[in-house]
C-alpha positions, 0 to 999 in steps of 0.5 A: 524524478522519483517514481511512486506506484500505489495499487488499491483494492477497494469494495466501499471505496473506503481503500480508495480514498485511503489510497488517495491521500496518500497519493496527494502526500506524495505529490506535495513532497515532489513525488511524481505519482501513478495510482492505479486500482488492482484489476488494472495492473499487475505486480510487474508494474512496482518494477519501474518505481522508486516506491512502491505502495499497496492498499488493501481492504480485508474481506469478512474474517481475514482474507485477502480479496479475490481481486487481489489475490494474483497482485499478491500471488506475483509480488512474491515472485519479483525481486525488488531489491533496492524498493522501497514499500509501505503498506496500508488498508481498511478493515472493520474492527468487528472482526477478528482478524482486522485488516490483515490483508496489511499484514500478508502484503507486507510479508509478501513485500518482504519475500520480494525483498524490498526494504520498508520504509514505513510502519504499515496503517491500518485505518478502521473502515473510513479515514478520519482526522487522525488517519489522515495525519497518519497517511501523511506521515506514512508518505513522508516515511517512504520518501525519507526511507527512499532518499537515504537508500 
């Protein structure tokens, strides 16, 4: 059976939830799932999964949470040729810089060499109706993308 990891950040639990649907999405396309937040597992773990999915939140201007930055700085050293990623997270308009933490793990997906099989999503602070259609498709995305690998 195909094997989907998703780790999360979350401060608000706005990530969290994102993180959630996704992982429902999954399970309703006969995805088996492991969810788990990103102080409870390292990069490594990817290693043993079909897909491979990270939800970040962004923190003040543009930076990656301190609780994730080891999960960055190690995904960048394993190779995962043959994975299939998709990068998601929330961020705040407010700022800037919004959710760029989305951007620096799909780049770091990339260095890992896992190939992407979905547009990254960036959802404004909470999912809302249209987020949620995103994330379904988003799953949909990386199952198609794993099954034609």
């Amino acid at each position: 059976m195909t094997l989907a990891k998703i780790i999360y950040g979350s401060l608000t639990g706005n990530t969290e939830e994102i993180a959630d649907i996704i992982c429902e999405a999954l399970e309703n396309l006969n995805i088996e799932v492991e969810i788990d937040e990103c102080t409870q597992v390292d990069a490594a773990e990817f290693s043993n999964a079909d897909i491979c999915v990270i939800a970040a939140y962004t923190y003040d201007e543009g930076t990656i949470p301190d609780e994730m930055l080891d999960l960055y700085e190690d995904l960048q050293e394993l190779d995962l040729s043959g994975k299939v990623f998709g990068v998601c997270g929330s961020g705040d308009t407010f700022y800037e810089h919004y959710a760029t933490a989305v951007d620096k793990f799909e780049e770091a997906f990339l260095v890992a060499g896992a190939t992407k099989g979905a547009e990254k999503i960036k959802v404004d602070l909470a999912a809302e109706k249209e987020d949620i259609q995103q994330l379904g498709s988003f799953a949909s995305q990386l199952v198609a993308a794993q099954q034609s690998a």
